[in-house]
C-alpha positions in Angstrom: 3.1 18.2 8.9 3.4 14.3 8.1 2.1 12.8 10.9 3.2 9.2 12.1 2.3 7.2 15.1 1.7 3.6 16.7 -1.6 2.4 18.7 -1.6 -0.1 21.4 -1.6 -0.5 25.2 0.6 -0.1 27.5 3.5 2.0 24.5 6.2 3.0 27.4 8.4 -0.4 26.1 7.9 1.1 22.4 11.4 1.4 20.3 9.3 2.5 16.5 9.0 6.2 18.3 12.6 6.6 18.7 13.5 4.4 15.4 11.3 7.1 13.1 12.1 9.9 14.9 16.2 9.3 14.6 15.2 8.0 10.9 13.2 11.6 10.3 16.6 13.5 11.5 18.7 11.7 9.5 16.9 12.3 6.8 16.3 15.8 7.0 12.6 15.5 7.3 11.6 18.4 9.4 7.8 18.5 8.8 7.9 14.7 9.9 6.6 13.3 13.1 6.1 10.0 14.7 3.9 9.6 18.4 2.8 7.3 20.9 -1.2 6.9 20.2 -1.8 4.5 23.7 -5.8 3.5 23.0 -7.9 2.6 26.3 -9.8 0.5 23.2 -9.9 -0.1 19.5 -13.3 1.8 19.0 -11.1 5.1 19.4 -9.2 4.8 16.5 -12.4 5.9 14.2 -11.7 9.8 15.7 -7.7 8.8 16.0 -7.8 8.6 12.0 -9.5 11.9 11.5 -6.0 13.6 12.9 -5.0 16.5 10.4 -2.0 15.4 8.6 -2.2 11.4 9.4 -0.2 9.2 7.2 0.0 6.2 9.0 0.0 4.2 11.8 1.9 0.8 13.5 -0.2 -1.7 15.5 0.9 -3.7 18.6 -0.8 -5.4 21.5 -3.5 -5.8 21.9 -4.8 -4.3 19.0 -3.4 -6.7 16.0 -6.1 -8.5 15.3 -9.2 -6.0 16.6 -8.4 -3.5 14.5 -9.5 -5.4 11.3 -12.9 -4.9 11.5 -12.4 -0.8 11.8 -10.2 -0.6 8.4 -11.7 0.0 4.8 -9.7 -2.6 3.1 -6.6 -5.3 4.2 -3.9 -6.2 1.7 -3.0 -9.6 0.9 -1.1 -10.3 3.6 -3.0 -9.0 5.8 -6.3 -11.0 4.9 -3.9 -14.2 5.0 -2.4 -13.2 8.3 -5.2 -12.4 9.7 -3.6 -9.7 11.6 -2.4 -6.1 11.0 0.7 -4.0 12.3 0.7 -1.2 9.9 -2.3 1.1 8.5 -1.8 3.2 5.7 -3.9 6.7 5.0 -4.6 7.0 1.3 -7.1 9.1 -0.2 -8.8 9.0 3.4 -8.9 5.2 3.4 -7.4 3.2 5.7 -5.1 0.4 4.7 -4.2 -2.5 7.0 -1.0 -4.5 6.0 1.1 -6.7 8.0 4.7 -6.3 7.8 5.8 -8.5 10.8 5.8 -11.6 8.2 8.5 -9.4 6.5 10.0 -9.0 9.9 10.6 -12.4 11.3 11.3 -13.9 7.5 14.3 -11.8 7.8 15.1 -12.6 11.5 14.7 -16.3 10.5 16.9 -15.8 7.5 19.8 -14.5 10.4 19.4 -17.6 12.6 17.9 -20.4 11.0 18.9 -20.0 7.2 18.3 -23.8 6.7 14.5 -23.0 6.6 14.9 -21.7 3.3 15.8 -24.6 1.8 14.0 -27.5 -0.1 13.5 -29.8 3.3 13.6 -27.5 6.2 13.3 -31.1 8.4 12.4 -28.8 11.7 9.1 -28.7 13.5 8.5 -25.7 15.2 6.2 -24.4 18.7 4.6 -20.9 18.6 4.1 -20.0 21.8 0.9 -17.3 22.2 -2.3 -17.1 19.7 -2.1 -13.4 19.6 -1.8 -11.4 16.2 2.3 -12.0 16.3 1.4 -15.3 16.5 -0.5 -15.5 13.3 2.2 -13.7 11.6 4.9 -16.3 12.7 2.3 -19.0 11.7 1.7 -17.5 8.0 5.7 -17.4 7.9 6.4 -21.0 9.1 3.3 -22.2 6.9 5.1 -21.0 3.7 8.3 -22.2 4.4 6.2 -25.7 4.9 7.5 -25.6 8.2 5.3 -28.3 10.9 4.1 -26.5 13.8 1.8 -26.5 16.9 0.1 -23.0 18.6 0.4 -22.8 22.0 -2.4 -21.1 23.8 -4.7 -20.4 27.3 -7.6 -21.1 25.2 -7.3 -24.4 23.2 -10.1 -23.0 20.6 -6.7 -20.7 19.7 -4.7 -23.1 19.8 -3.2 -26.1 19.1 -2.2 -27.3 22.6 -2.6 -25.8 26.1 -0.1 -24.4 28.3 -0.2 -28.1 30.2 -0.1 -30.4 27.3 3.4 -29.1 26.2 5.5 -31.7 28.1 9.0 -32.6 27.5 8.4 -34.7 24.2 6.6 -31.5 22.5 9.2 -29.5 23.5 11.8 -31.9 22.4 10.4 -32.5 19.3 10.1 -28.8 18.6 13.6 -27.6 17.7 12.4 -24.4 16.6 10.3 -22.5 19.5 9.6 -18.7 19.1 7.9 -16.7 22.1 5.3 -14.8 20.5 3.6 -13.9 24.4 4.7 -10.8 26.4 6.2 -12.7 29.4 9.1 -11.3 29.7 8.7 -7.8 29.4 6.7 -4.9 30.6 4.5 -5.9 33.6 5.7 -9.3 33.3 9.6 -8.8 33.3 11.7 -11.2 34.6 8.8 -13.5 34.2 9.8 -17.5 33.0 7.4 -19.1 30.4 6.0 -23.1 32.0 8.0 -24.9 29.9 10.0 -27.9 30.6 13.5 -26.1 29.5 15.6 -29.4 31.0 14.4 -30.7 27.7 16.0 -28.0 25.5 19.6 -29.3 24.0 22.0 -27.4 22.0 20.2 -28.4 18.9 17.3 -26.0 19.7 17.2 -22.3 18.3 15.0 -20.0 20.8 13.3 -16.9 19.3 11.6 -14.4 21.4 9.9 -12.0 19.7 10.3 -9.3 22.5 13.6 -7.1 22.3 13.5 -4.8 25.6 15.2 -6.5 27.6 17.8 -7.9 25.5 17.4 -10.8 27.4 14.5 -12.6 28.8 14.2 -15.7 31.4 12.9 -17.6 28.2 16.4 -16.8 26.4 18.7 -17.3 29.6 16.9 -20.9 30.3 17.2 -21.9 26.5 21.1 -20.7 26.7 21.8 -22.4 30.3 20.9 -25.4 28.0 23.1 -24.9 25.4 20.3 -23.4 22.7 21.0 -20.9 20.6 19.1 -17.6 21.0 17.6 -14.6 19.8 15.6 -11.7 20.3 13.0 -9.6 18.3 15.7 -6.5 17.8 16.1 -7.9 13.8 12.5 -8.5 13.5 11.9 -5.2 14.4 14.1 -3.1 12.6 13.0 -5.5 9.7 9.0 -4.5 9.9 9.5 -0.9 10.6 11.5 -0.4 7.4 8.7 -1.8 5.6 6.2 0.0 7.1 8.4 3.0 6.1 8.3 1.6 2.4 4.3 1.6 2.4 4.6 4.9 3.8 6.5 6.2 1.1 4.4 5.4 -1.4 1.7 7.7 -0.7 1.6 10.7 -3.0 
């Protein structure tokens, strides 16, 4: 049995289960299995890699960033991110890679292909300093994009919570929602920004896809932006998760 999972806390809002699972059907895979591994802390993963049959794993909240220091080597990426999503089991080493910068590259390319150009001429607001944070950063930071890092803790961040004022946000034609307000616990939850300043030359991204449609999407819409959610970013960094997978004799 190939054995498949992802690690974080809470997992119930967790599509990757049901995406490998229906991708494992399709495919015919039989001896394939993918399961929710929900970790009271990182230091659990040590005897969580030691399952029989472990070929790799996904990473979400809150684990992104923690679960560096308990891997045996980070790819590129990875080291540049300063984050991990996706482990791979080779040989009994564990491999950290991050394949959310694949992942919201290709939602950007949907909604914002203009980014890809010689002068994208768009500044941009992360909001959150967690590890899909740094993944959005390393993204917009090779497209040469300008941005700021909205955090609690301004040693994360760029700017607090209480410095973004209307002419940050209105400045900031780009803003992606890299916090979980908005789903889970905090569903139906609205983000403090000053949304009257939002005009139809804004695109929203939030990087959470269950709901469909958060209160930070709905405000940015009721002002004419256009929005998105994190449905093509996932879809995006599971297949290349499944690509690393792959690759393993």
């Amino acid at each position: 049995m190939k054995r498949f999972g992802i690690i974080g806390r809470p997992l119930d809002h967790s599509a990757s289960p049901q995406l490998f699972q229906d991708r494992f059907a399709k495919a015919g895979l039989k001896d394939h299995r993918y399961d929710r591994f929900e970790l009271k802390d990182i230091a659990e993963l040590s005897e969580l890699l030691k399952t029989p049959g472990l070929r790799g794993l996904n990473v979400t909240h809150p684990f992104k960033q923690q679960v560096l220091e308990h891997l045996e080597e980070l790819d590129a990426t990875a080291r540049a991110v300063g984050a991990v999503n996706t482990i791979t089991l080779s040989e009994e080493r564990s491999i950290g890679s991050n394949t959310d910068v694949i992942g919201f590259a290709e939602c950007l390319k949907e909604i914002m292909p203009e980014l890809f150009g010689p002068e994208p001429g768009v500044r941009a607001l992360v909001l959150g300093s967690g590890g899909a944070s740094h993944a959005v950063s390393h993204v917009l930071r090779e497209l040469q994009v300008p941005f700021n890092v909205v955090s609690r803790d301004r040693d994360r961040g760029d700017l607090s919570w209480a410095m973004v004022d209307r002419t940050v946000v209105k400045y900031s034609r780009l803003i992606v929602n890299c916090t979980p307000v908005g789903m889970g616990e905090l569903k139906g939850k609205a983000l403090p920004l000053p949304f009257d300043a939002i005009t139809k030359a804004h695109i929203l991204i939030d990087l959470i896809y269950d709901p469909a449609e958060t209160p930070f999407m709905k405000e940015g819409k009721a002002q004419g932006a256009k929005v998105c959610n994190g449905k093509a970013m996932l879809l995006a960094q599971a297949e290349a998760s499944w690509r690393l997978w792959q690759e393993l004799p």
